[in-house]
C-alpha positions as CSV (number, residue, x, y, z in Angstrom):
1,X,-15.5,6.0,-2.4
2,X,-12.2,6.8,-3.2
3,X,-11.2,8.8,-0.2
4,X,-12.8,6.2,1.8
5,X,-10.8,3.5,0.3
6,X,-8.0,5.8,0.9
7,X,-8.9,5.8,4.5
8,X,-9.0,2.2,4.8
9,X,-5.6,1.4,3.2
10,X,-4.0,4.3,5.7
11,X,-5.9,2.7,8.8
12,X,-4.6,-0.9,8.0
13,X,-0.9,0.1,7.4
14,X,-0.7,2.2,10.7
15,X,-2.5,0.1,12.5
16,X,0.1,-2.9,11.3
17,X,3.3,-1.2,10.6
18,X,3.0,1.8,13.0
19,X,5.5,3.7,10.2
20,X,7.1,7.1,10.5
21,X,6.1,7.8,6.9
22,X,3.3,6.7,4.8
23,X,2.6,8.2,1.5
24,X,0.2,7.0,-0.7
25,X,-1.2,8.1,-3.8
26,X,-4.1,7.3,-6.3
27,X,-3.2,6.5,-9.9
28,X,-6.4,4.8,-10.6
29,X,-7.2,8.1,-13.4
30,X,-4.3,6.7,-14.9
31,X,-4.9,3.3,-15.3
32,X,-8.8,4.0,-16.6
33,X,-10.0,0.8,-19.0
34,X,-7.7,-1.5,-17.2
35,X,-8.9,-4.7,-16.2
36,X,-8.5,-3.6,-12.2
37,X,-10.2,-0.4,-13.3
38,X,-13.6,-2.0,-15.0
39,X,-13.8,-4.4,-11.8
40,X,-13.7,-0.8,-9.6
41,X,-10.5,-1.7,-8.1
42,X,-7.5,1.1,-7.7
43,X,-4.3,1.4,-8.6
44,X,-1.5,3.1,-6.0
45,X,1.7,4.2,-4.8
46,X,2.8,3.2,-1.7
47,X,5.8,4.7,-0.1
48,X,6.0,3.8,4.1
49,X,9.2,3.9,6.2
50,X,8.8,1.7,9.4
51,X,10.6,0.0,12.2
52,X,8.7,-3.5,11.5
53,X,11.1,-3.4,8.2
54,X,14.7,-3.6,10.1
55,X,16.3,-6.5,9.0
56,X,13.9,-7.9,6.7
57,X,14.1,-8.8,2.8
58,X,12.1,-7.1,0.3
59,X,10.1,-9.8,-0.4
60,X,9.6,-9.9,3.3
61,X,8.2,-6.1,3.9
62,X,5.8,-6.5,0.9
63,X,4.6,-9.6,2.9
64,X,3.6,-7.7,5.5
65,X,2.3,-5.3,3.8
66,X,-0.2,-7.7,2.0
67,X,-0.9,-8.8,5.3
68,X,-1.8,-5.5,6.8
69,X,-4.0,-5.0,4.1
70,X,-6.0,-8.2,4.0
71,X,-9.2,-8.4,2.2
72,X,-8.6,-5.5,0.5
73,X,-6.2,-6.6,-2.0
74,X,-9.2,-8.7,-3.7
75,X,-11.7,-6.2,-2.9
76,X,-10.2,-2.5,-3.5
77,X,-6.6,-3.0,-4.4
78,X,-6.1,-3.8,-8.4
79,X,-2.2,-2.6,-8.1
80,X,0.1,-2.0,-5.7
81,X,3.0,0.2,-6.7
82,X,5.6,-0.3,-2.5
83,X,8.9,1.3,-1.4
84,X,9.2,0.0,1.9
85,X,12.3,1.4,4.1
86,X,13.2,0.9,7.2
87,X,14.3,4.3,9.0
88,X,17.6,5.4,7.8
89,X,17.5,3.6,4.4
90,X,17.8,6.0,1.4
91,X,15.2,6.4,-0.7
């Protein structure tokens, strides 16, 4: 379930945010007797560098981000860890 889940988060973001990078990690093992976790939702780490982020707001890249991802926030997503760049920004 998990690399499928992983697999869905991936499809969403590139089908959305078309980015030049996209990491993203699974710290659910760490997290393990969390609320998120007992309900079988994950925890992650989301690092994506994309065009659709030029001249926008951090609040504004996380919004489309939780856009991109849709349902899955409720259904799969329990935490949501984002650096969002757009390319040429440090970090």
């Amino acid at each position: 379930m998990a690399n499928t889940r992983l697999e869905a988060i991936r499809s969403r973001l590139d089908d959305s945010l078309h980015p030049s990078v996209l990491e993203l990690e699974d710290d659910s093992h760490l997290h393990v007797g969390h609320a998120g976790a007992r309900e079988g939702r994950g925890h992650y780490r989301l690092r994506v560098v994309s065009p659709a982020f030029q001249g926008l707001r951090l609040v504004a890249r996380h919004q489309l981000i939780y856009r991109a991802l849709g349902t899955l926030m409720q259904t799969d997503i329990h935490a949501l860890s984002i650096t969002a760049l757009a390319p040429g920004e440090p970090g």
